[in-house]
C-alpha positions as YAML, in Angstrom:
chain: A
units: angstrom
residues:
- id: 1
  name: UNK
  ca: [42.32, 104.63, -32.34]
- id: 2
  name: UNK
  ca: [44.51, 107.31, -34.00]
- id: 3
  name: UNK
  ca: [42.52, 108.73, -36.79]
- id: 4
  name: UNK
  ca: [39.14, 108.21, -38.30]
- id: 5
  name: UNK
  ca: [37.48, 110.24, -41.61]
- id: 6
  name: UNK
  ca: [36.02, 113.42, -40.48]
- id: 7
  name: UNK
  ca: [32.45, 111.74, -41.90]
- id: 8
  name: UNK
  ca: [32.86, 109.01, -39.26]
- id: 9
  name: UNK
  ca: [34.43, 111.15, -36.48]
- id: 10
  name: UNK
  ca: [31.21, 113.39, -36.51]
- id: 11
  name: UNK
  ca: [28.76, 110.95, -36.99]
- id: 12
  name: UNK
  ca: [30.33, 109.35, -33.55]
- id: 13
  name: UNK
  ca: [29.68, 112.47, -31.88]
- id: 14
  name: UNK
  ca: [25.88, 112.41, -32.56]
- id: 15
  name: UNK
  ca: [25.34, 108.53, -32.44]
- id: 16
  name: UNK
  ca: [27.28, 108.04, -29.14]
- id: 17
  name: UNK
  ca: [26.66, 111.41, -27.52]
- id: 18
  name: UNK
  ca: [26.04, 110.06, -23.70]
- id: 19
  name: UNK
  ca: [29.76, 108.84, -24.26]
- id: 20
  name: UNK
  ca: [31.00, 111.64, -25.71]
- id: 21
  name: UNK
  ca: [31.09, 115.60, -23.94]
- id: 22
  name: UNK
  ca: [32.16, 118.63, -25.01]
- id: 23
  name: UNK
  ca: [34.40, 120.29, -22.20]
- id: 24
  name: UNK
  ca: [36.42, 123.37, -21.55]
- id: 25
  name: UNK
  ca: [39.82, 124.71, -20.63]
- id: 26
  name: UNK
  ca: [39.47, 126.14, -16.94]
- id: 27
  name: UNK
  ca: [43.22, 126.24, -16.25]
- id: 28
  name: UNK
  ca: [46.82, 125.58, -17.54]
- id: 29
  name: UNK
  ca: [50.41, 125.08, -16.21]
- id: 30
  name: UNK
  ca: [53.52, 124.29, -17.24]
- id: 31
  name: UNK
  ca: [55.35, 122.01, -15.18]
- id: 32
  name: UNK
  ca: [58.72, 122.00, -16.98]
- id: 33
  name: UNK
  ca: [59.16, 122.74, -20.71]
- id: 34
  name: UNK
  ca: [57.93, 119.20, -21.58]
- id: 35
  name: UNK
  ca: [55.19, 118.18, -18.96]
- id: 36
  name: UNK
  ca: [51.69, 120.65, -18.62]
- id: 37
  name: UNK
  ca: [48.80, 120.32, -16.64]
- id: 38
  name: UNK
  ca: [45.41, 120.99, -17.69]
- id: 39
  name: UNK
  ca: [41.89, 121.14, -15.98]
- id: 40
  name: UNK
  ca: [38.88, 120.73, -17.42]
- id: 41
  name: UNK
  ca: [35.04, 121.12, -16.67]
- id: 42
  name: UNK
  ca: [31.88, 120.14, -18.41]
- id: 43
  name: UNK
  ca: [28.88, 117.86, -17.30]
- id: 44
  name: UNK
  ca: [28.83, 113.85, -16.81]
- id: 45
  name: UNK
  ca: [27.69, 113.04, -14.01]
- id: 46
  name: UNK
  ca: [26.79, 109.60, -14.97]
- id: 47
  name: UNK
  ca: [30.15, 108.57, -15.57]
- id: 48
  name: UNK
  ca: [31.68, 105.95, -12.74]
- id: 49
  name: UNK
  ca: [35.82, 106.86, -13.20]
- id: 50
  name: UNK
  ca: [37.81, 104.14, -12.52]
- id: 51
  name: UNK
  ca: [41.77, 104.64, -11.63]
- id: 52
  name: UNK
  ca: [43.61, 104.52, -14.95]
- id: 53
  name: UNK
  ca: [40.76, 104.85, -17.24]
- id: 54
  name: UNK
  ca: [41.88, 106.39, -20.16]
- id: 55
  name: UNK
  ca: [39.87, 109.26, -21.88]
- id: 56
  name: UNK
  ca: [40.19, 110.21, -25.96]
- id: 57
  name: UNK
  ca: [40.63, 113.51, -27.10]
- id: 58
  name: UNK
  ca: [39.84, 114.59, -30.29]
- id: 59
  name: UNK
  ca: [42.90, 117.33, -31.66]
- id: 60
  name: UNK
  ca: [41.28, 118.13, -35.10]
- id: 61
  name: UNK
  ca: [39.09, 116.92, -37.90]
- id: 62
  name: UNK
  ca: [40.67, 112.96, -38.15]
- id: 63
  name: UNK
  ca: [43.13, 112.51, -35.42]
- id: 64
  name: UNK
  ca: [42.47, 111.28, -31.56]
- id: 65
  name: UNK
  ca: [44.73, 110.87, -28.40]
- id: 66
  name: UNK
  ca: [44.44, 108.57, -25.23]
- id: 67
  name: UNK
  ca: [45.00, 110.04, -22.24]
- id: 68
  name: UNK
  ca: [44.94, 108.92, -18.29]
- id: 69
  name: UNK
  ca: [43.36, 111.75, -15.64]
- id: 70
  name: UNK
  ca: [45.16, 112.38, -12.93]
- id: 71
  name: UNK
  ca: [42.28, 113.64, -11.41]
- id: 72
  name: UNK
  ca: [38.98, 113.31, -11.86]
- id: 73
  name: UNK
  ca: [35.61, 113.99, -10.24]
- id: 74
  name: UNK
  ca: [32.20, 113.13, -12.17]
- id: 75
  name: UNK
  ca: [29.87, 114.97, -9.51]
- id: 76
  name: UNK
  ca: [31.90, 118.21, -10.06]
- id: 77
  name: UNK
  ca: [32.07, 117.84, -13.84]
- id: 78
  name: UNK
  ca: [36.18, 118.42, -13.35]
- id: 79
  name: UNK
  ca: [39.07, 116.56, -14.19]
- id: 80
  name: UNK
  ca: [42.89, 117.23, -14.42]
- id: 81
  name: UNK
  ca: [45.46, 115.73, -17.02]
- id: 82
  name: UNK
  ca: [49.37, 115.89, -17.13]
- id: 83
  name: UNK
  ca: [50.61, 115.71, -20.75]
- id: 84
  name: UNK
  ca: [53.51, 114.82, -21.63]
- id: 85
  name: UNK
  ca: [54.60, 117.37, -24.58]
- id: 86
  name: UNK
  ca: [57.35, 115.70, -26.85]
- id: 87
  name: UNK
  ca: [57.07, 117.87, -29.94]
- id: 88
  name: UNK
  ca: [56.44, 115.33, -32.48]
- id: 89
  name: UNK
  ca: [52.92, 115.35, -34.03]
- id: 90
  name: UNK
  ca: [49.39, 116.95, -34.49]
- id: 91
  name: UNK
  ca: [48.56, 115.74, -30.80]
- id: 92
  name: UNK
  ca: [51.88, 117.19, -29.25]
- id: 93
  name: UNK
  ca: [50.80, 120.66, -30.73]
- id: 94
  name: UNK
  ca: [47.46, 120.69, -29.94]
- id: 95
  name: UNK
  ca: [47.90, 120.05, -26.35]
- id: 96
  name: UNK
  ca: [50.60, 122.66, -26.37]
- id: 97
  name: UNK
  ca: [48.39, 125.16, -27.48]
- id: 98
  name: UNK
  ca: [45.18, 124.90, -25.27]
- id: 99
  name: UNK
  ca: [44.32, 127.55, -23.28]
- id: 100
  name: UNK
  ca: [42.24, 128.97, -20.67]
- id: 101
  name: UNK
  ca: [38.38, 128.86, -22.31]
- id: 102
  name: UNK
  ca: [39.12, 126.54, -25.59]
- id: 103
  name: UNK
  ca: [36.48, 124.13, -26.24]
- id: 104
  name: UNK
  ca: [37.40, 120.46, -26.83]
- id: 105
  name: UNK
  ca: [35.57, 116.97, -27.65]
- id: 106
  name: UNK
  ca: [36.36, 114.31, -25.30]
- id: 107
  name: UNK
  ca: [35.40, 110.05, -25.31]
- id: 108
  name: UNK
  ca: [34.50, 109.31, -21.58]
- id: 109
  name: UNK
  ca: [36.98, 107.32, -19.64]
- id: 110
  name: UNK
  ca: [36.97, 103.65, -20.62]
- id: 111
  name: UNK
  ca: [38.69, 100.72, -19.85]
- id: 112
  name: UNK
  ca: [38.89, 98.04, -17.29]
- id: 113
  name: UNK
  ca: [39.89, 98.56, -13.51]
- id: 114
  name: UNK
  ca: [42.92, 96.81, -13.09]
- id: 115
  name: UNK
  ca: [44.49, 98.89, -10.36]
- id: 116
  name: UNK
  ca: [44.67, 97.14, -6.87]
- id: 117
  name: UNK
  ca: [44.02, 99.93, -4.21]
- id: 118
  name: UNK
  ca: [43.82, 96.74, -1.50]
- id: 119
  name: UNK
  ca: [47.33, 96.07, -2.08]
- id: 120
  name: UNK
  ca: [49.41, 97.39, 0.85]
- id: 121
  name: UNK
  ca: [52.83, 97.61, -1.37]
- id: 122
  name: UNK
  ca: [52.79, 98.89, -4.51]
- id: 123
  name: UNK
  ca: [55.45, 99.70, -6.93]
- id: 124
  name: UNK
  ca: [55.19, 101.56, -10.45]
- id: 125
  name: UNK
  ca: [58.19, 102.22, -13.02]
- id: 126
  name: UNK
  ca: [57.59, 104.18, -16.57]
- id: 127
  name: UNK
  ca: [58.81, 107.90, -17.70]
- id: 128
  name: UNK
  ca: [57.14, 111.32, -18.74]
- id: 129
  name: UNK
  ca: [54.05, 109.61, -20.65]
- id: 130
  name: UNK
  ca: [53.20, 108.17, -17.15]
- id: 131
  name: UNK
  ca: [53.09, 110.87, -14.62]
- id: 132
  name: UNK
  ca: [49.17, 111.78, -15.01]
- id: 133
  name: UNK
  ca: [48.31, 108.25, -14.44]
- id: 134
  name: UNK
  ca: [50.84, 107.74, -11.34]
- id: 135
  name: UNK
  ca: [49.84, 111.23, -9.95]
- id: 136
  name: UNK
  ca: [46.11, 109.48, -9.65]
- id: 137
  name: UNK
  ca: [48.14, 106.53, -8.43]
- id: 138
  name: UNK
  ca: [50.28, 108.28, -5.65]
- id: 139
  name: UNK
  ca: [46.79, 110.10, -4.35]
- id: 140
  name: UNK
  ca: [44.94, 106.81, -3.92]
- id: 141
  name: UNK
  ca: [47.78, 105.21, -2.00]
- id: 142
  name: UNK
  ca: [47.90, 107.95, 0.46]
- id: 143
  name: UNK
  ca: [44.59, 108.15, 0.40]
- id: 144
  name: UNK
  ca: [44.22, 104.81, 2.02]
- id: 145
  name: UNK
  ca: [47.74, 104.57, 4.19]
- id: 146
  name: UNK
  ca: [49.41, 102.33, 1.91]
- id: 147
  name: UNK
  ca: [53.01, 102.43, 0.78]
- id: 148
  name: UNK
  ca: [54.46, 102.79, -2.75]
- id: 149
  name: UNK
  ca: [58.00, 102.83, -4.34]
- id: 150
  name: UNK
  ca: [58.26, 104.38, -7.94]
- id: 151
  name: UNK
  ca: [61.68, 104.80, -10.80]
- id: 152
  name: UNK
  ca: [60.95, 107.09, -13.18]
- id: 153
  name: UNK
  ca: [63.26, 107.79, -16.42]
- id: 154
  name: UNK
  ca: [62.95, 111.69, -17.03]
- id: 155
  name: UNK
  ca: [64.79, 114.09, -19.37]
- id: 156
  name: UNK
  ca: [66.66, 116.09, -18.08]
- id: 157
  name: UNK
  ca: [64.48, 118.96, -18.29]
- id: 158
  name: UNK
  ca: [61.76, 117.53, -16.60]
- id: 159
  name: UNK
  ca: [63.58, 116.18, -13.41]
- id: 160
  name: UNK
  ca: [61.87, 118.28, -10.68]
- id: 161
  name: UNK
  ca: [58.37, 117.65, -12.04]
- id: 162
  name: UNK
  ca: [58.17, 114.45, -9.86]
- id: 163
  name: UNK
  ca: [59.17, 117.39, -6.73]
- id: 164
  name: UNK
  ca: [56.47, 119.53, -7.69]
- id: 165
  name: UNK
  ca: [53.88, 116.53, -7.19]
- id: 166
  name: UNK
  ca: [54.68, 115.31, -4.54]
- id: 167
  name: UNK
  ca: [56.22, 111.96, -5.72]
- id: 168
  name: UNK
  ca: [58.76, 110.14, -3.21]
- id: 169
  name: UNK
  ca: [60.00, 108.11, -5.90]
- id: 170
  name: UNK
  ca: [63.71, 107.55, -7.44]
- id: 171
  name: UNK
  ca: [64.43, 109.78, -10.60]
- id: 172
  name: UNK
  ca: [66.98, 107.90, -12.94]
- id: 173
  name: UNK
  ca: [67.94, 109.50, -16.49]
- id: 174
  name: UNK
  ca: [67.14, 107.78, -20.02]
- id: 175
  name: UNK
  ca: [69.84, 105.24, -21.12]
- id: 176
  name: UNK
  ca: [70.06, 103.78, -24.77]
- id: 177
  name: UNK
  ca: [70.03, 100.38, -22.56]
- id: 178
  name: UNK
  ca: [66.41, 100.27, -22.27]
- id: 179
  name: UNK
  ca: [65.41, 100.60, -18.54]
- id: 180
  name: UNK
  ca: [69.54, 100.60, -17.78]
- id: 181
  name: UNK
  ca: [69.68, 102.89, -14.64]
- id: 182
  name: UNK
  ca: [66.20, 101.84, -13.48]
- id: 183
  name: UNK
  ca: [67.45, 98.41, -13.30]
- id: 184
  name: UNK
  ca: [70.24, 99.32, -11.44]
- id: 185
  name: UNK
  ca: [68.17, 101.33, -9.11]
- id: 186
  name: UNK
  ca: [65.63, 98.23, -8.55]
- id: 187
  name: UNK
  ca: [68.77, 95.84, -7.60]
- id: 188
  name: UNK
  ca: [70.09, 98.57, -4.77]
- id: 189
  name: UNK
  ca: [66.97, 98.43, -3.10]
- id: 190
  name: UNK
  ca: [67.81, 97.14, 1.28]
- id: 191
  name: UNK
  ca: [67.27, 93.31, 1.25]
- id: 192
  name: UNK
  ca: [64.22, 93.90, 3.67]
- id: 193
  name: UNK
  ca: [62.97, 96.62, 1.64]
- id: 194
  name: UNK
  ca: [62.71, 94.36, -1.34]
- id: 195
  name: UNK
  ca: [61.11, 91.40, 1.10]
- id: 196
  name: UNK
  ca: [58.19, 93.23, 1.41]
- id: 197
  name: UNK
  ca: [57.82, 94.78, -2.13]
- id: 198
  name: UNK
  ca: [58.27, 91.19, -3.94]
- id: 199
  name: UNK
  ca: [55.14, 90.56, -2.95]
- id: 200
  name: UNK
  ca: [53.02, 93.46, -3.61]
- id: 201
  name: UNK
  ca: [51.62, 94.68, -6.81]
- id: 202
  name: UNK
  ca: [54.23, 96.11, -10.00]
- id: 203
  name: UNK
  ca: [52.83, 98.83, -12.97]
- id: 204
  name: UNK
  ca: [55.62, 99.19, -15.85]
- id: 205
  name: UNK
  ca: [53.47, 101.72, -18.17]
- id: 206
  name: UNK
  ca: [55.50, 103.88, -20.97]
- id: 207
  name: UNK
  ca: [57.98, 102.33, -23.46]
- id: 208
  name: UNK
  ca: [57.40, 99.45, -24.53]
- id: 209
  name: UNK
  ca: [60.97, 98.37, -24.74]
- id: 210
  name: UNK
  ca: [61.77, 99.26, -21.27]
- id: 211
  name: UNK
  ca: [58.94, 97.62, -20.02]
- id: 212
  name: UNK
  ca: [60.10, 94.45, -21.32]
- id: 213
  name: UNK
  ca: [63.47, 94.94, -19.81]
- id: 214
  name: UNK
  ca: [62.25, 95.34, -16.37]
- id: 215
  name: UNK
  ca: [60.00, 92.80, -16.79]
- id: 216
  name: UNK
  ca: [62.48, 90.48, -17.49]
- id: 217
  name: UNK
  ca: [64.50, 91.49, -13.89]
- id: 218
  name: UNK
  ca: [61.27, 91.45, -12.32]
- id: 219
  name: UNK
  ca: [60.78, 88.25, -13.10]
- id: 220
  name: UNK
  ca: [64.07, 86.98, -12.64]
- id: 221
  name: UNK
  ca: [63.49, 88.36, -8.65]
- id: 222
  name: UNK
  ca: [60.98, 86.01, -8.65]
- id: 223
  name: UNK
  ca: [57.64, 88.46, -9.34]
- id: 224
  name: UNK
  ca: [54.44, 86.27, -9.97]
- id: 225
  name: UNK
  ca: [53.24, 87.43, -13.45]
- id: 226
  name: UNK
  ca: [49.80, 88.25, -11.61]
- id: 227
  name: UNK
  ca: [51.48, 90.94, -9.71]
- id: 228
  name: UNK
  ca: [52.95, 92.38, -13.33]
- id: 229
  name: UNK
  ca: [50.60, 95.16, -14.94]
- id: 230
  name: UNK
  ca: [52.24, 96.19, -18.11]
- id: 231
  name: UNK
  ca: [50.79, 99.10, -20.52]
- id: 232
  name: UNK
  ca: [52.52, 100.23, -23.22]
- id: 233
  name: UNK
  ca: [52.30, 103.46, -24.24]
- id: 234
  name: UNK
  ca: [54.83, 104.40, -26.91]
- id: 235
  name: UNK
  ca: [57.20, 102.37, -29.05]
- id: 236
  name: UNK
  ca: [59.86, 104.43, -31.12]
- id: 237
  name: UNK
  ca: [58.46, 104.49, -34.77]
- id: 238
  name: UNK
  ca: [55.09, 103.71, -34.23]
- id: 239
  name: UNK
  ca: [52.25, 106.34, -33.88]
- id: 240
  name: UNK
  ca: [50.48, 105.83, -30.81]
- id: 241
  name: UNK
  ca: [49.73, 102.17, -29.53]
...
């Protein structure tokens, strides 16, 4: 859901209120000129947050954004999200103009659970739109003593973001060959690294171009489709997916 009529955007509010919570604007940081981090508080302490639930924000009158918490904690009323800030559209600016104090409407996190926290390998591939969801990723995996590998595809100005989390994951720049250098990352990886990893569980989340090209090498490696989660988050031309 992108937009709605203002009519039927309010109305929502006040027929689904136990899924819907106002919340505020406790702190912001910029990670890089592209990538900022926001924390929020407000009350819903019924909610049961799953790992990669995505919540929906609404950034004015018609329009609403998914996004994926990094962090989130329903007993503290407090969650954290890492935007990705490309500068191209009502949600973009909103985001980059929220401050310490605003007040925003936000749909409680939804969606099935479909990450494997059992699974001792784990590997996850996407770019900038990814990072909240991968931070909550990387946390869990450490969490419990399992191992992960990660490529990312950053601009350049956001390289060191992936530092600044705490990510020990390969960094690889965009290519107009969709997923390019992350492919040739994947097919460096030691023999008896790869033994193991084959066999453990793959995310591709972001473009939905590259995630089709890695796919395609994943499955050429011999991946099961069951260990293949794929989310698409953007697709050049389209508005939101």
């Amino acid at each position: 859901m992108n937009s709605m009529p203002k009519i039927i955007g309010d109305f929502m509010e006040l027929a689904f209120s136990s899924k819907i919570c106002k919340v505020k604007v406790t702190d912001t940081k910029m990670l890089s000129q592209n990538i900022k981090r926001i924390r929020f508080k407000g009350h819903f302490p019924h909610i049961n947050f799953k790992i990669g639930q995505a919540i929906i924000i609404r950034i004015d009158d018609t329009n609403y954004r998914n996004y994926t918490p990094s962090k989130w904690n329903s007993e503290k009323g407090t969650f954290e999200v890492i935007f990705h800030i490309h500068k191209n559209g009502p949600g973009s600016y909103f985001i980059e103009n929220l401050k310490p104090d605003d007040q925003i409407t936000v749909g409680m996190p939804r969606g099935f659970e479909f990450f494997k926290k059992e699974e001792k390998y784990q590997f996850f591939y996407g770019d900038e739109t990814c990072i909240s969801v991968f931070k909550s990723f990387k946390d869990e995996i450490n969490a419990n003593e399992n191992n992960y590998l990660g490529i990312l595809e950053l601009d350049p100005d956001d390289m060191e973001v992936a530092d600044k989390l705490g990510f020990s994951v390969d960094i690889v720049p965009k290519s107009a060959n969709k997923a390019e250098f992350a492919i040739e990352t994947l097919n460096r990886l030691d023999a008896k690294i790869w033994d193991l990893w084959q066999h453990g569980q793959f995310y591709l989340m972001g473009n939905a171009k590259s995630i089709q090209a890695f796919r395609k090498v994943l499955k050429e490696k011999g991946v099961l489709n069951k260990k293949i989660y794929t989310q698409a988050y953007w697709a050049e031309g389209k508005i939101g997916l």
